[in-house]
MIBANU-508061 format. One record per residue: chain; x, y, z of N, C-alpha, C, O in turn; residue in one letter; residue number from 1. Coordinates in Angstrom, 3 decimals, decimal comma, padded with zeros to 6 digits. Example, Ala and Ser with C-alpha at 12.3 -4.5 7.8 and 13.67 -1.06 7.14 Angstrom:
<rs>
+------+----------+----------+----------+----------+----------+----------+----------+----------+----------+----------+----------+----------+------+--------+
: rovo :       nx :       ny :       nz :      cax :      cay :      caz :       cx :       cy :       cz :       ox :       oy :       oz : voti : rodren :
+------+----------+----------+----------+----------+----------+----------+----------+----------+----------+----------+----------+----------+------+--------+
:    A :  013,190 : -005,690 :  007,800 :  012,300 : -004,500 :  007,800 :  013,200 : -003,300 :  007,800 :  014,236 : -003,319 :  008,465 :    A :      1 :
:    A :  012,850 : -002,250 :  007,080 :  013,670 : -001,060 :  007,140 :  012,900 :  000,030 :  007,870 :  013,409 :  001,138 :  008,039 :    S :      2 :
+------+----------+----------+----------+----------+----------+----------+----------+----------+----------+----------+----------+----------+------+--------+
</rs>
This chain:
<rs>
+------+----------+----------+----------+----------+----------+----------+----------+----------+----------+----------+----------+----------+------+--------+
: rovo :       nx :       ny :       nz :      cax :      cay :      caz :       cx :       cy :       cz :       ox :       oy :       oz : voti : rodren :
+------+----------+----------+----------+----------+----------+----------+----------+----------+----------+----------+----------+----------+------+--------+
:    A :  106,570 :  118,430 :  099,453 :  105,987 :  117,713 :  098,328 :  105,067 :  116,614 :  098,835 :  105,342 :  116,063 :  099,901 :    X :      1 :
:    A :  103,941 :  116,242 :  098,105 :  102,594 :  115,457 :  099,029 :  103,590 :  114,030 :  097,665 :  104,350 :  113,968 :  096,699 :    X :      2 :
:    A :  102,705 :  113,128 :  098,716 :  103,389 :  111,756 :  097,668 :  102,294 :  111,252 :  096,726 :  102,403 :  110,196 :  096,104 :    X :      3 :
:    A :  101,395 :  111,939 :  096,664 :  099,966 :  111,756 :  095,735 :  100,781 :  111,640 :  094,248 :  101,499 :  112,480 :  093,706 :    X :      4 :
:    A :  100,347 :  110,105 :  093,739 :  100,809 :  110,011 :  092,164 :  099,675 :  110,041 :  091,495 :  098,832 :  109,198 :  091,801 :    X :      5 :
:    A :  099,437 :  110,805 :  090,651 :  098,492 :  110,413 :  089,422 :  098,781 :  109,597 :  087,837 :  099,921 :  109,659 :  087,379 :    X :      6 :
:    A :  098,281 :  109,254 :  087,480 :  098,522 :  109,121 :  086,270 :  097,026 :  109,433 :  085,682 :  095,874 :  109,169 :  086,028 :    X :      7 :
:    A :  097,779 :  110,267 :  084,406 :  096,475 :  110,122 :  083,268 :  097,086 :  109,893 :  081,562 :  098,271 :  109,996 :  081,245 :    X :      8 :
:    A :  096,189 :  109,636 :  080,820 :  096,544 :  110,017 :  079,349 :  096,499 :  110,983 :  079,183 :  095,634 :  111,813 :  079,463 :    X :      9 :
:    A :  098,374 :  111,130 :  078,197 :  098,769 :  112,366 :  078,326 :  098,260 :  112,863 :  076,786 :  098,250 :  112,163 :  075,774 :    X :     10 :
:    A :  097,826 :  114,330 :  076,914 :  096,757 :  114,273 :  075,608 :  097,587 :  114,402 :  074,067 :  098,684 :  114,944 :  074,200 :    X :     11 :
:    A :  097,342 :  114,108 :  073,025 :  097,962 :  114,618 :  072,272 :  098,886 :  113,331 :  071,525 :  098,683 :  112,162 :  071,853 :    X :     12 :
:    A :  099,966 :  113,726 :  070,440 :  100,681 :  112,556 :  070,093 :  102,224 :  113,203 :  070,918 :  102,542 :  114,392 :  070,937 :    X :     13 :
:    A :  103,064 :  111,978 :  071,592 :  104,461 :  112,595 :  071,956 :  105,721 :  111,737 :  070,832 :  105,634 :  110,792 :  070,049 :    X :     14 :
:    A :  106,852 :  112,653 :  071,268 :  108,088 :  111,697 :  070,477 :  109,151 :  111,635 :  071,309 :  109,228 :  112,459 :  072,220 :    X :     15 :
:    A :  110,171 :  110,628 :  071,135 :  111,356 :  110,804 :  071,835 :  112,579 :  111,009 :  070,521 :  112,567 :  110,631 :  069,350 :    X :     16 :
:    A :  113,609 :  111,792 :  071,337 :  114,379 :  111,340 :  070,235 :  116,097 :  112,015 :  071,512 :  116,325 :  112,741 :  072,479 :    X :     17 :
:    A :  116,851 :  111,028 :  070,460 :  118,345 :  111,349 :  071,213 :  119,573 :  111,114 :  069,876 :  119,529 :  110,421 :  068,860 :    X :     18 :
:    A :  120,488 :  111,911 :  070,358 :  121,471 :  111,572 :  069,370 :  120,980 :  112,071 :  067,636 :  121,868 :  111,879 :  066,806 :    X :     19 :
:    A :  119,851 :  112,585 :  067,180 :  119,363 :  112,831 :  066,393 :  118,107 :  111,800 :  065,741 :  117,395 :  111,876 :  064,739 :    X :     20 :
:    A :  118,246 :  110,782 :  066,895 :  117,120 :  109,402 :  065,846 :  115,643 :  109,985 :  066,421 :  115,448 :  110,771 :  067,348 :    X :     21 :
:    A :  114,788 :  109,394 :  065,638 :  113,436 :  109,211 :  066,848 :  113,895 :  107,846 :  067,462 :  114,472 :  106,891 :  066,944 :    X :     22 :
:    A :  113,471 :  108,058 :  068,669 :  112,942 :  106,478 :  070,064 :  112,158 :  106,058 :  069,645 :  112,149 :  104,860 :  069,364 :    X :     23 :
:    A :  111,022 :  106,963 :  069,387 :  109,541 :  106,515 :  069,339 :  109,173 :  107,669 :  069,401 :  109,801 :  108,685 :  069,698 :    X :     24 :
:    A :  107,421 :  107,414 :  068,923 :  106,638 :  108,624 :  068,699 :  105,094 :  107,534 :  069,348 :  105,185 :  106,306 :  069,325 :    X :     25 :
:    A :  103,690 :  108,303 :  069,919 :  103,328 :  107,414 :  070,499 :  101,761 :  108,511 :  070,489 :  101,738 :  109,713 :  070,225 :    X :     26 :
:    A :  100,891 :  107,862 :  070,764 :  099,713 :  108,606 :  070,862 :  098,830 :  108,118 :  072,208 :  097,815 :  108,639 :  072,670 :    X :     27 :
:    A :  099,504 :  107,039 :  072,635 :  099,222 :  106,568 :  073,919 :  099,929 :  106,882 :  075,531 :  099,840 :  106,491 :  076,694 :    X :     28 :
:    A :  100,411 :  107,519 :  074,981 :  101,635 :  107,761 :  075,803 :  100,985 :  108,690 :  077,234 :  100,195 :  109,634 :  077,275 :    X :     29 :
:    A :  101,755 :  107,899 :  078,385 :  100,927 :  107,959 :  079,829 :  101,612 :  109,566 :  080,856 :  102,832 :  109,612 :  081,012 :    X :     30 :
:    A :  100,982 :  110,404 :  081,288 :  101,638 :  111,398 :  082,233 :  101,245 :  110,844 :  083,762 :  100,143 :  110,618 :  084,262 :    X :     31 :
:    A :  102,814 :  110,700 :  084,383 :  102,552 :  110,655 :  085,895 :  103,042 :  111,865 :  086,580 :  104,061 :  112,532 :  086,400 :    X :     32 :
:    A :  102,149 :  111,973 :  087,336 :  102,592 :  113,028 :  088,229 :  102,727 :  112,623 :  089,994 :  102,165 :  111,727 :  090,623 :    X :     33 :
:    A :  103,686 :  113,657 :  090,445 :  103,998 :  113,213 :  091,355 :  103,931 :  113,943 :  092,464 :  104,989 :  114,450 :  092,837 :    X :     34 :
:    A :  102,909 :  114,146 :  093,132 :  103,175 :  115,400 :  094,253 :  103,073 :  117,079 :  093,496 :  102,130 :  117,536 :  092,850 :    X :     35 :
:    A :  103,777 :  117,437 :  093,684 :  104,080 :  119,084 :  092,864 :  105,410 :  119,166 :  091,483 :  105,699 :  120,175 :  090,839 :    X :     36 :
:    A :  105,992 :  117,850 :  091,349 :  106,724 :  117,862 :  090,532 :  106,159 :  117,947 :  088,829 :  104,978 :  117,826 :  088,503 :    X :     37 :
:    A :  107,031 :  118,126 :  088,108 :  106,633 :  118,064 :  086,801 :  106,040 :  116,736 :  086,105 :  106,471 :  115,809 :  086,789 :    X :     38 :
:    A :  105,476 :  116,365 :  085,358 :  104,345 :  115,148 :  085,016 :  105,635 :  114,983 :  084,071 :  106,228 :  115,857 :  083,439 :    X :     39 :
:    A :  105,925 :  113,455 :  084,171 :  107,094 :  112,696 :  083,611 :  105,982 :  111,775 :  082,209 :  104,831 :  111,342 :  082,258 :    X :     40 :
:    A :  106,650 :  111,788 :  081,492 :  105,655 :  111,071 :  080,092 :  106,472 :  109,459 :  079,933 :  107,684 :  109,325 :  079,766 :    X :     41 :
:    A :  105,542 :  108,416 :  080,025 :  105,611 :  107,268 :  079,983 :  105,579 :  106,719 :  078,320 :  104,619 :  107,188 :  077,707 :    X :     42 :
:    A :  106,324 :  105,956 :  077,638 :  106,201 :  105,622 :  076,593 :  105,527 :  104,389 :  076,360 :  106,014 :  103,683 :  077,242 :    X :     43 :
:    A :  104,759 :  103,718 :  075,769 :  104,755 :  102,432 :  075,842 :  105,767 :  101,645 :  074,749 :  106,365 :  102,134 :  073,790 :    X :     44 :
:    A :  105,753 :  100,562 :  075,125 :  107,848 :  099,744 :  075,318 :  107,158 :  099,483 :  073,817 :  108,111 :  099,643 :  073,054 :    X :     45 :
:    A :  105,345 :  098,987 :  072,564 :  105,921 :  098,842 :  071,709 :  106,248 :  100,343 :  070,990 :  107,339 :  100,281 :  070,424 :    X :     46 :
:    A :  105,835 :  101,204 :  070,901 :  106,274 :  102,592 :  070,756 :  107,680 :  102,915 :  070,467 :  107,908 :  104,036 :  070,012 :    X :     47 :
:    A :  108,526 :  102,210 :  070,636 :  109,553 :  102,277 :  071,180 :  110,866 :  101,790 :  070,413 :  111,028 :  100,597 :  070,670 :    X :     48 :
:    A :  111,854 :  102,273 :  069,572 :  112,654 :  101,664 :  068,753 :  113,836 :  100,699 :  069,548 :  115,036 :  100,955 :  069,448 :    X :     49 :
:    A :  113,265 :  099,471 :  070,410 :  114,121 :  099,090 :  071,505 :  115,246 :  098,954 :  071,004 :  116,090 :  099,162 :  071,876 :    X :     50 :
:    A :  115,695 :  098,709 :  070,039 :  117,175 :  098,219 :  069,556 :  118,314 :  099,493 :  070,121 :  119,520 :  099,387 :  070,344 :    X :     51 :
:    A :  117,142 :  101,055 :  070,281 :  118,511 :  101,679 :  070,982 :  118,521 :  101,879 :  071,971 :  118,862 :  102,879 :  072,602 :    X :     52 :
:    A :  117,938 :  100,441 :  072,408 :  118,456 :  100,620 :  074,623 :  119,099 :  099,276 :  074,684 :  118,819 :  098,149 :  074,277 :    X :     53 :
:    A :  119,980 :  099,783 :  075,288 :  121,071 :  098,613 :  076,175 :  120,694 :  098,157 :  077,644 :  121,303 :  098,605 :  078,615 :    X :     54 :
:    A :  119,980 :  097,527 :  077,722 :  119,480 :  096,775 :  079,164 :  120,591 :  096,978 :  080,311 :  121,621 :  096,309 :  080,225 :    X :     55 :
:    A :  120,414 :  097,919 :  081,435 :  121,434 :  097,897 :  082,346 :  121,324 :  097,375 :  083,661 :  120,197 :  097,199 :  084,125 :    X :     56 :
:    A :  122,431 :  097,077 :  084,392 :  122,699 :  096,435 :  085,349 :  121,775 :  097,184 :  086,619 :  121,195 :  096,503 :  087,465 :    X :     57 :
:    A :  121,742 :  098,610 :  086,606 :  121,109 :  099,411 :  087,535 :  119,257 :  099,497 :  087,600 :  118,496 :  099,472 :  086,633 :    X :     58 :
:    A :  118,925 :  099,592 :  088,954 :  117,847 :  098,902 :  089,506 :  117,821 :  100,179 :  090,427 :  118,760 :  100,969 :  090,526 :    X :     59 :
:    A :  116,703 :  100,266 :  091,039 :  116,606 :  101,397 :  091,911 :  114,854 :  100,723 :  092,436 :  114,111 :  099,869 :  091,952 :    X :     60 :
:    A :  114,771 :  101,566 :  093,548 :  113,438 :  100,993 :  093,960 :  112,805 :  102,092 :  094,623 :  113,539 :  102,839 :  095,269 :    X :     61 :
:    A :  111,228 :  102,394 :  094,569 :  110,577 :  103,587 :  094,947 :  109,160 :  102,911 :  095,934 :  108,364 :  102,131 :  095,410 :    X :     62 :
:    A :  109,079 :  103,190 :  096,850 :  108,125 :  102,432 :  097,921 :  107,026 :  102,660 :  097,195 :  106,523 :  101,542 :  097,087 :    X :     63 :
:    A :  106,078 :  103,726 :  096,410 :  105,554 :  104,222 :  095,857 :  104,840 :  103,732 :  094,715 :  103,646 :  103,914 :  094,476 :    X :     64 :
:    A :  105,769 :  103,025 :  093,952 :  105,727 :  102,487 :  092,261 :  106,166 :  101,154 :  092,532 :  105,497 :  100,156 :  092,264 :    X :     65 :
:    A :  107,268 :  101,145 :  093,055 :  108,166 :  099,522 :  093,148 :  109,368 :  099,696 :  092,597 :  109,856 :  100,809 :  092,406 :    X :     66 :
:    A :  109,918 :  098,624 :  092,310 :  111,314 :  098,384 :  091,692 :  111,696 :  098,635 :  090,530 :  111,237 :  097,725 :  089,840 :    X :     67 :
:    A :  112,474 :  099,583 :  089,663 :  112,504 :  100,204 :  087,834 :  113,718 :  099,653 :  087,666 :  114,514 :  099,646 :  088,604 :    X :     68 :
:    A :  113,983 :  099,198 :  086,639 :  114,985 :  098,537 :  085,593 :  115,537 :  099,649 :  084,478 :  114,795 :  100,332 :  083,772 :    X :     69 :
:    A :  116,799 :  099,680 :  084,469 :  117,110 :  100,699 :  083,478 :  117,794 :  100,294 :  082,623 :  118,438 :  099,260 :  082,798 :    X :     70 :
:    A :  117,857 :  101,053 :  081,351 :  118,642 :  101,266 :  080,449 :  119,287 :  102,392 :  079,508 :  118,671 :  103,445 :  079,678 :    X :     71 :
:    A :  120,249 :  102,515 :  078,639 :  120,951 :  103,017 :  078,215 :  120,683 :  103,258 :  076,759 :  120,631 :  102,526 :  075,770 :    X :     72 :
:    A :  120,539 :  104,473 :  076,963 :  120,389 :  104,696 :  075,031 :  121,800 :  104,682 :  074,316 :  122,843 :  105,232 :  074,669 :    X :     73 :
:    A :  121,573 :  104,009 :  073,372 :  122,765 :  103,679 :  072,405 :  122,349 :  104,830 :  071,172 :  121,259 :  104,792 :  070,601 :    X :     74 :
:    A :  123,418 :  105,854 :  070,872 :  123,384 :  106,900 :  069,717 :  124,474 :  107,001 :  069,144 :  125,494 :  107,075 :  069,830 :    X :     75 :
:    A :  124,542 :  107,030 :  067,705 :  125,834 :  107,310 :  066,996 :  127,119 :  107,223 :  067,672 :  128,003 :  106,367 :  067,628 :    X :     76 :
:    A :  126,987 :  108,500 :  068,416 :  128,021 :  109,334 :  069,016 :  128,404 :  109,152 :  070,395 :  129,299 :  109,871 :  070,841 :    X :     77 :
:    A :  127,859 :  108,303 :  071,120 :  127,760 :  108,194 :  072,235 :  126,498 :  107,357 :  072,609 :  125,458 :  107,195 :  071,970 :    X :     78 :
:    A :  127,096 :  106,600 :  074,494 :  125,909 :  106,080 :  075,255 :  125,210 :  106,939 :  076,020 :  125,734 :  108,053 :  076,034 :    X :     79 :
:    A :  124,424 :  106,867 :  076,535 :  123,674 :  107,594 :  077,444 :  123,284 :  106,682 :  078,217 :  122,337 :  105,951 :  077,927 :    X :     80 :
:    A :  124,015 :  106,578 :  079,414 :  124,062 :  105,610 :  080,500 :  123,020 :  106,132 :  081,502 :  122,969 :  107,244 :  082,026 :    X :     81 :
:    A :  122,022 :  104,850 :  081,682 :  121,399 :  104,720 :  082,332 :  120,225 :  105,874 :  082,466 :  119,902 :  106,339 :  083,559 :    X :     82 :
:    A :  119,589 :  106,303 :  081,135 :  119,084 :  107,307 :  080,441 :  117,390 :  107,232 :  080,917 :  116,592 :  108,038 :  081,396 :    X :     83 :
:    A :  117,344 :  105,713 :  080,471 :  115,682 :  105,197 :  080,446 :  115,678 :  104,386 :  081,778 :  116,656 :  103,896 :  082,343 :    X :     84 :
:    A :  114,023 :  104,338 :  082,261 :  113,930 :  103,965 :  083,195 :  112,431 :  103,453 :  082,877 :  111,755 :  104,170 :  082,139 :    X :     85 :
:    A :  111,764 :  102,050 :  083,473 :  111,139 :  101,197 :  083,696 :  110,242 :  100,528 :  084,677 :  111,012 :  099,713 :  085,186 :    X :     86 :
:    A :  109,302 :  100,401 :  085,148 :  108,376 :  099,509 :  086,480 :  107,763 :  098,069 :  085,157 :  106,851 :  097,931 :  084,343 :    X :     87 :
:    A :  109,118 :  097,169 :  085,730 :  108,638 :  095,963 :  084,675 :  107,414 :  095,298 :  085,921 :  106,735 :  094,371 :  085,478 :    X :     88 :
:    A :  107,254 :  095,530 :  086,732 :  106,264 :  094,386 :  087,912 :  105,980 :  095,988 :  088,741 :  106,509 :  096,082 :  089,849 :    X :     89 :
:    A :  105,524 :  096,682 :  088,454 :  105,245 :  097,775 :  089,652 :  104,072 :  097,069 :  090,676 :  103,439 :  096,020 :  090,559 :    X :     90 :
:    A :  104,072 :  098,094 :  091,704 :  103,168 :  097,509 :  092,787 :  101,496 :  097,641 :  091,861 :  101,122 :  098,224 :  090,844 :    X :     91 :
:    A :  100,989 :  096,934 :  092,673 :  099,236 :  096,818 :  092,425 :  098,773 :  097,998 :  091,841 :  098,143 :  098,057 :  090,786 :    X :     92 :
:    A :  099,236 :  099,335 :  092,847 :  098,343 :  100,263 :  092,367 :  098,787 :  101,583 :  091,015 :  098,253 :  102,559 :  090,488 :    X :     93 :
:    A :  099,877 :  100,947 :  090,951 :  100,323 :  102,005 :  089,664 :  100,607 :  101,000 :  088,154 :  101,209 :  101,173 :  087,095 :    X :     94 :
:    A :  099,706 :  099,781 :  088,843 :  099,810 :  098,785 :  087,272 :  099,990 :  099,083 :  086,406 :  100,803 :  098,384 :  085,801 :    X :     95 :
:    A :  099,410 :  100,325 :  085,637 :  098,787 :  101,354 :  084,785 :  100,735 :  101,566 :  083,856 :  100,887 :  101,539 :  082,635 :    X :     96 :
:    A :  101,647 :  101,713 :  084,669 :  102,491 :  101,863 :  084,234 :  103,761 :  100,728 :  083,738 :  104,808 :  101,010 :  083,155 :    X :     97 :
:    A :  103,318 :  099,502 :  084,142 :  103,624 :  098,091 :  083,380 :  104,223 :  098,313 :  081,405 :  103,497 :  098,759 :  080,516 :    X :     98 :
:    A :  105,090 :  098,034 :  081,300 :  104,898 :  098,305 :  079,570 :  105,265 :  099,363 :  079,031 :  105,219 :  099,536 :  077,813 :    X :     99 :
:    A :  105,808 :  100,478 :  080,119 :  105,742 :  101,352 :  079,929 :  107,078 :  101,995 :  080,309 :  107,460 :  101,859 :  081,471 :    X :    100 :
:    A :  108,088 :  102,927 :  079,127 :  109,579 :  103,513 :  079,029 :  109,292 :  104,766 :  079,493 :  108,225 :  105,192 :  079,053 :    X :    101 :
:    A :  110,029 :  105,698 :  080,426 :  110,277 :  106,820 :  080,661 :  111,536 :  107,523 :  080,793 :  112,248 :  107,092 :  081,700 :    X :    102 :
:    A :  111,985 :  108,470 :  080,141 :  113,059 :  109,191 :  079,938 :  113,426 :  110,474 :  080,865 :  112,620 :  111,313 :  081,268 :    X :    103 :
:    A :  115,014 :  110,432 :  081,147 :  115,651 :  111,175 :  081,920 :  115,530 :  112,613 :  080,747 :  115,746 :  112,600 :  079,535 :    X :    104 :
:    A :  115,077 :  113,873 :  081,697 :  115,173 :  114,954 :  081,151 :  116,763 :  115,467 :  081,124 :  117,359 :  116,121 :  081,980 :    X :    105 :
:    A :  117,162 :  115,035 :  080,066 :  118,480 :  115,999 :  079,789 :  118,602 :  116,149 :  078,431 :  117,767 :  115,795 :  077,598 :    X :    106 :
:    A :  119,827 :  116,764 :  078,187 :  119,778 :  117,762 :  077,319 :  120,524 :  116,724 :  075,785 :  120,967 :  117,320 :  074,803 :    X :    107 :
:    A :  120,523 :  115,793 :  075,842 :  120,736 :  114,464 :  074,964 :  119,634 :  114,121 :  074,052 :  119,520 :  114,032 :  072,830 :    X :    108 :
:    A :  118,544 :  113,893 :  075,485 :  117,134 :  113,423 :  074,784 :  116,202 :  114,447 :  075,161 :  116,051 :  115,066 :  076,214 :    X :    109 :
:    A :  115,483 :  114,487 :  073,811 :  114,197 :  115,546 :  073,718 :  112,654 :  114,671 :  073,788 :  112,401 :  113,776 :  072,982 :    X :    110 :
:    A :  111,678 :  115,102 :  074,905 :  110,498 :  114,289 :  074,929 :  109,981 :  115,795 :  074,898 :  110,076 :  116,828 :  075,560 :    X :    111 :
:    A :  109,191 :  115,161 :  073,380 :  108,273 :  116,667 :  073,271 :  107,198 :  116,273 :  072,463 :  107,363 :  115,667 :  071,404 :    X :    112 :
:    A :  105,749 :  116,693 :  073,062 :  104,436 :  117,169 :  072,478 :  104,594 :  117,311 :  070,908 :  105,508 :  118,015 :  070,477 :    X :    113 :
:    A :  103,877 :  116,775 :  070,189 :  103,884 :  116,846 :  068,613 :  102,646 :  118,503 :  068,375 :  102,378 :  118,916 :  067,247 :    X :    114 :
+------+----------+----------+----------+----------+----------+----------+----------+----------+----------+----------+----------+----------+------+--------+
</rs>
């Protein structure tokens, strides 16, 4: 896998949704890509129904992007720990992604193309 990140605007309107709510729905909404992996969709945070993330303790850091802050979707039925993920200060060159929520692909939460 090459470590080449892109980002572009991802075309189109996207939505999130978990537990049955929408997250958010967004028309700004950013695709990074990463090497040969699949292009991960960035939300922007106002987009975003924050009241169902629980700010978590877990932190992780990528030489690449920088340091991401996570959180937890709160749904009816259940948490979804440590679900969403964040670059609140990313490095210089992926600024672009500042402001900006991205979601763990599982089978909880649906990020899909309108």
């Amino acid at each position: 896998m090459s470590n080449e990140i892109k980002i572009t605007k991802a075309s189109g309107s996207w939505t999130v949704r978990a537990g049955g709510a929408v997250l958010g729905e967004t028309d700004a909404a950013l695709a990074l890509t990463e090497g040969d992996r699949a292009p991960v969709i960035y939300f922007p945070r106002d987009d975003i129904a924050l009241a169902f993330l629980d700010s978590s303790d877990k932190t992780s850091h990528c030489p690449h992007k920088g340091d991401a802050s996570y959180y937890s979707v709160v749904t009816k039925s259940r948490t979804l720990k440590d679900a969403v993920w964040s670059y609140e200060d990313p490095l210089d060159s992926m600024a672009e992604i500042k402001g900006y929520l991205a979601f763990y692909d599982m089978d909880e939460i649906a990020v899909e193309q309108l």
